[in-house]
TIRO-2110 file (N, C-alpha, C; in Angstrom, 1 decimal):
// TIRO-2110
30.4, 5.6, -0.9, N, 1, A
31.3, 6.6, -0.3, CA, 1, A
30.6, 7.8, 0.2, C, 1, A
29.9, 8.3, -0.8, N, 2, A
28.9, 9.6, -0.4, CA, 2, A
28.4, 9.0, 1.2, C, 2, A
27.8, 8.4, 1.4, N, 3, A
26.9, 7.9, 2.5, CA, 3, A
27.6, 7.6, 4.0, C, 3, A
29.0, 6.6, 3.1, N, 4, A
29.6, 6.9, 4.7, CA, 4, A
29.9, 8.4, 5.2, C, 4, A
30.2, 9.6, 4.6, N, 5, A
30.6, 10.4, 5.2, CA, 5, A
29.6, 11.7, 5.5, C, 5, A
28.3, 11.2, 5.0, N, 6, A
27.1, 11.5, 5.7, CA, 6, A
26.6, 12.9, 4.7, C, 6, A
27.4, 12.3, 3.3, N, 7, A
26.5, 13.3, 2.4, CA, 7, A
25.3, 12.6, 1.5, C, 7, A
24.7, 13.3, 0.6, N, 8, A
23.8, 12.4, -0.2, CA, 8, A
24.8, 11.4, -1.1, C, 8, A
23.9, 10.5, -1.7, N, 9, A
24.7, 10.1, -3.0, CA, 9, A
24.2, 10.2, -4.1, C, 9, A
24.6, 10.4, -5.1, N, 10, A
23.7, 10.6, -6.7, CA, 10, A
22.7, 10.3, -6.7, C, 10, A
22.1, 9.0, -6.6, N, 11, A
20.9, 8.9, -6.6, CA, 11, A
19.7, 9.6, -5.5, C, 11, A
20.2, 10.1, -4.6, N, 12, A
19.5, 10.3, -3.5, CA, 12, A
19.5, 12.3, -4.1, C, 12, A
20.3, 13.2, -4.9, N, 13, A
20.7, 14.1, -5.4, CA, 13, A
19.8, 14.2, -6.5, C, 13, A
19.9, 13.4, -7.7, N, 14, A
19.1, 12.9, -8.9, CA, 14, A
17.7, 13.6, -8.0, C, 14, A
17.2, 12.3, -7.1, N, 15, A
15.6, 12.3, -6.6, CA, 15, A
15.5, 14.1, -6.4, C, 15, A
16.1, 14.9, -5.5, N, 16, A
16.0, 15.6, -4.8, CA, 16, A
15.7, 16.5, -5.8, C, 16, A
16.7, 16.7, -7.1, N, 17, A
16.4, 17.5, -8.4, CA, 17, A
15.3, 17.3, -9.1, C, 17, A
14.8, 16.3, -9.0, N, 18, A
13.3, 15.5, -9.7, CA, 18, A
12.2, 16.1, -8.5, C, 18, A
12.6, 16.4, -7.9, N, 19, A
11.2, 16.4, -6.8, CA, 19, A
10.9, 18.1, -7.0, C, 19, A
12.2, 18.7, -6.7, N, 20, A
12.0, 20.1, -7.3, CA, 20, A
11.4, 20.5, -8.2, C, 20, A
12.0, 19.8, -9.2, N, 21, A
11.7, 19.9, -10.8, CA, 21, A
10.0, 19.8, -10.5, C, 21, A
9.6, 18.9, -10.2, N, 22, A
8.1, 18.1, -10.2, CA, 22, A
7.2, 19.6, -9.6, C, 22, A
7.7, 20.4, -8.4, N, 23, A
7.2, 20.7, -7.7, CA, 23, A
6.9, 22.2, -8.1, C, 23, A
8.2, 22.6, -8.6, N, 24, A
8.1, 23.8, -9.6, CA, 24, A
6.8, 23.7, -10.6, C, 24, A
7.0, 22.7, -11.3, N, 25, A
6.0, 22.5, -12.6, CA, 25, A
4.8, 22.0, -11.8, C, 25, A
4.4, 21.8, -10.9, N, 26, A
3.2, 22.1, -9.8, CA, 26, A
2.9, 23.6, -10.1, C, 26, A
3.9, 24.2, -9.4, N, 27, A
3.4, 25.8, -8.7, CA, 27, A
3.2, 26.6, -9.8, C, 27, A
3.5, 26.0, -11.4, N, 28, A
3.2, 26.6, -12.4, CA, 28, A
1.9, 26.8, -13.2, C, 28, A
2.0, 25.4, -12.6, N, 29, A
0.3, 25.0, -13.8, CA, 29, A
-1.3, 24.9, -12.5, C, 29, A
-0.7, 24.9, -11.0, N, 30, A
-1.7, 25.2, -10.9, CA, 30, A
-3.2, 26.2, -10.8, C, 30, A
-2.5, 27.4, -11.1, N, 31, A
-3.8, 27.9, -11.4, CA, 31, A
-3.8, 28.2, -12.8, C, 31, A
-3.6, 27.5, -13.8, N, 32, A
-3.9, 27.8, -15.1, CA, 32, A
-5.1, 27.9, -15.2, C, 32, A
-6.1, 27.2, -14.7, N, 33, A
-7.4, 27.3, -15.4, CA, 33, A
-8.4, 28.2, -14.2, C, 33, A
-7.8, 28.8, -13.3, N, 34, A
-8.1, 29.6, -12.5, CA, 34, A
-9.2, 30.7, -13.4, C, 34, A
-8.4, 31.7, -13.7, N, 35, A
-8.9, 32.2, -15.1, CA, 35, A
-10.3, 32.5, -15.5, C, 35, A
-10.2, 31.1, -16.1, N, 36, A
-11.5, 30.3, -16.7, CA, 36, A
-12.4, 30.4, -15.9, C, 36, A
-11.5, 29.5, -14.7, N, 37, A
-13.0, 29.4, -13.8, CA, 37, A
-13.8, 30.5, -13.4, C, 37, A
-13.0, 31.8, -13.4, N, 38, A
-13.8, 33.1, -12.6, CA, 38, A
-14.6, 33.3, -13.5, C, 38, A
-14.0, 33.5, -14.6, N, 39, A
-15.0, 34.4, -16.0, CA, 39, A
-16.0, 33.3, -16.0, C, 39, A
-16.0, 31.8, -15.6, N, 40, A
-17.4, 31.2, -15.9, CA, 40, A
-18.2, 31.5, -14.6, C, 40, A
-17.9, 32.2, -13.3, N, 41, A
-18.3, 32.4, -12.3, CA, 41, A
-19.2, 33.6, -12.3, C, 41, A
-18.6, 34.7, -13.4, N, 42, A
-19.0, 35.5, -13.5, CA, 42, A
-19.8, 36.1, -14.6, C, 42, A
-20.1, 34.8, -15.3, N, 43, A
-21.3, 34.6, -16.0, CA, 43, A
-20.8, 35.1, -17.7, C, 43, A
-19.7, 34.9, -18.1, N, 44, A
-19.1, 35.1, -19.4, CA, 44, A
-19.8, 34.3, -20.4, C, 44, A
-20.2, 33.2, -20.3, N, 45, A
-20.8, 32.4, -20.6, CA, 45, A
-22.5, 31.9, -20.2, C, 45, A
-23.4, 32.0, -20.2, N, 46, A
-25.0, 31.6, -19.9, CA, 46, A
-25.7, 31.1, -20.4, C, 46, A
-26.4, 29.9, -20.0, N, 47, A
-27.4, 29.2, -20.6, CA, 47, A
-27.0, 27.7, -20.0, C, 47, A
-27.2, 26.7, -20.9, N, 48, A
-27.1, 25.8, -20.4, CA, 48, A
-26.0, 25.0, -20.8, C, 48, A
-25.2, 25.5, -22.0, N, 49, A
-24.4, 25.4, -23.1, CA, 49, A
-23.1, 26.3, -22.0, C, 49, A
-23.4, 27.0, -21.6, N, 50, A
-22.3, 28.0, -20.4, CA, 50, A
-22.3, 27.4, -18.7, C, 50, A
-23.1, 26.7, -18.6, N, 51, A
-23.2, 26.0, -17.7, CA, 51, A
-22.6, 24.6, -17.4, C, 51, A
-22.9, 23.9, -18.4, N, 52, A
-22.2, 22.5, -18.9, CA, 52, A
-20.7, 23.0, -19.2, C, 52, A
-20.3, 23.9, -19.3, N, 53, A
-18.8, 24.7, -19.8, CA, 53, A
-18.6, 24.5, -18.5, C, 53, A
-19.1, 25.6, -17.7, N, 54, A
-18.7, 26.1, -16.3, CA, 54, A
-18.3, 24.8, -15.9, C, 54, A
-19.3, 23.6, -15.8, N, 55, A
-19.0, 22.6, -14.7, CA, 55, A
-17.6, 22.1, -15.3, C, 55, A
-17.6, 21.5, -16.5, N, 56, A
-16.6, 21.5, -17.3, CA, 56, A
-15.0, 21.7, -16.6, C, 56, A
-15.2, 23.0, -16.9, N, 57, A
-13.7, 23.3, -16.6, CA, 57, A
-13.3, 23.7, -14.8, C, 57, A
-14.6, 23.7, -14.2, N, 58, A
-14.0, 23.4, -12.7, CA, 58, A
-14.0, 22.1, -12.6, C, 58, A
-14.5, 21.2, -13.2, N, 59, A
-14.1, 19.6, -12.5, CA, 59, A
-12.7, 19.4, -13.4, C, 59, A
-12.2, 19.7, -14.5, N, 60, A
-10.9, 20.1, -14.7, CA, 60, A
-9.9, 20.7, -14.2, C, 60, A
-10.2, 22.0, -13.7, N, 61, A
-9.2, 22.1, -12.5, CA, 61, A
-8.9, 21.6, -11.3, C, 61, A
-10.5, 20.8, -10.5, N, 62, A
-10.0, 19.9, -9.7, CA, 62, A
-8.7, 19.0, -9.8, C, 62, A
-9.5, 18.2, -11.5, N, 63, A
-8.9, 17.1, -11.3, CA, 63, A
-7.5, 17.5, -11.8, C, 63, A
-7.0, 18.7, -12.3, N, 64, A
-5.5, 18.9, -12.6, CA, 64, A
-4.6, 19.1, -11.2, C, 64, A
-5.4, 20.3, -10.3, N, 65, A
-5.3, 20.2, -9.1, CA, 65, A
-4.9, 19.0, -8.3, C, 65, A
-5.6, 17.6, -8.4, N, 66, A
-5.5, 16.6, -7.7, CA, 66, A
-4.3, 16.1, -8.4, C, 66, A
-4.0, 15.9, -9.2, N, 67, A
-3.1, 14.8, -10.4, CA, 67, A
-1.6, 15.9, -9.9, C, 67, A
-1.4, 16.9, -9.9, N, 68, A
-0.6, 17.9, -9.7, CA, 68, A
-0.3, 17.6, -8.0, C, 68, A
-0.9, 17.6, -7.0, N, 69, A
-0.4, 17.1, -5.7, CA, 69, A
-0.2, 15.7, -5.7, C, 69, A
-0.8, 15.0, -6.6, N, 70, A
-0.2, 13.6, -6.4, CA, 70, A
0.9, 13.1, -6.6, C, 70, A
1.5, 14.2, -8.0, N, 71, A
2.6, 13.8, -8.0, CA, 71, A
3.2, 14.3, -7.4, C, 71, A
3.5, 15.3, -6.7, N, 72, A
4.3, 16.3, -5.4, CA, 72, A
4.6, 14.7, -4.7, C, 72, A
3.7, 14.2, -4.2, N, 73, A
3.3, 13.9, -3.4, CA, 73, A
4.3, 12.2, -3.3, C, 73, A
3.7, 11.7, -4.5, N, 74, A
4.8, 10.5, -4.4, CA, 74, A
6.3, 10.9, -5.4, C, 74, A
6.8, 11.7, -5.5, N, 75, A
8.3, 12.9, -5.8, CA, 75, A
8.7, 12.7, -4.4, C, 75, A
7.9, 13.2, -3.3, N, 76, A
8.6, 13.0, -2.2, CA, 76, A
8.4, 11.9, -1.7, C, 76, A
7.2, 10.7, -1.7, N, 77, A
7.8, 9.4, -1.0, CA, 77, A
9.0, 9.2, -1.3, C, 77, A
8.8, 9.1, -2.8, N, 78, A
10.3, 8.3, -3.5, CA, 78, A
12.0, 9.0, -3.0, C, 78, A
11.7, 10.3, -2.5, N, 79, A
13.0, 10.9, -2.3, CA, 79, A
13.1, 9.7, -0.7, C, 79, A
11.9, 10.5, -0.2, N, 80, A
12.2, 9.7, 1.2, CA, 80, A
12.6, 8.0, 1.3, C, 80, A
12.4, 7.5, 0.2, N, 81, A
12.8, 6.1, 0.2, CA, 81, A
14.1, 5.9, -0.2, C, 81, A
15.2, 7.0, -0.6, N, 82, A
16.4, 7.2, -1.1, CA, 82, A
17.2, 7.2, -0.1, C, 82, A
17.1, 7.4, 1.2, N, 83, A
17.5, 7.9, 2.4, CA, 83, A
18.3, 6.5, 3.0, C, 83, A
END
């Protein structure tokens, strides 16, 4: 019924609140390790023991970074497949 009269339907509503939801808790957590990363930039840590840290927690934010748009990212295929 939703559809014939050219509104969403629950499930298509459902998705849309999931995609938000998803996208929010993106814009939250991604720069959590931001932080981290400066103070290892700016040498809080040294040696090689501070170094191994450093790389550490930037290939960690990459990869939270990446895993964090991925899901953005299929949040909205799936809305788009609701349509």
């Amino acid at each position: 019924m939703h559809e014939e009269i050219g509104m969403p339907g629950p499930d298509r509503e459902l998705m849309q609140a999931a995609v938000q939801r998803i996208q929010k808790l993106s814009n939250d957590n991604w720069w959590a390790l931001h932080a981290s990363c400066q103070l290892m930039e700016a040498e809080a840590w040294v040696g090689p023991t501070g170094d191994r840290f450093g790389q550490s927690v930037h290939n960690c934010q990459r990869e939270l970074r990446a895993l964090l748009a991925q899901a953005v990212a299929l949040a909205r295929d799936e809305l788009v497949k609701t349509r």
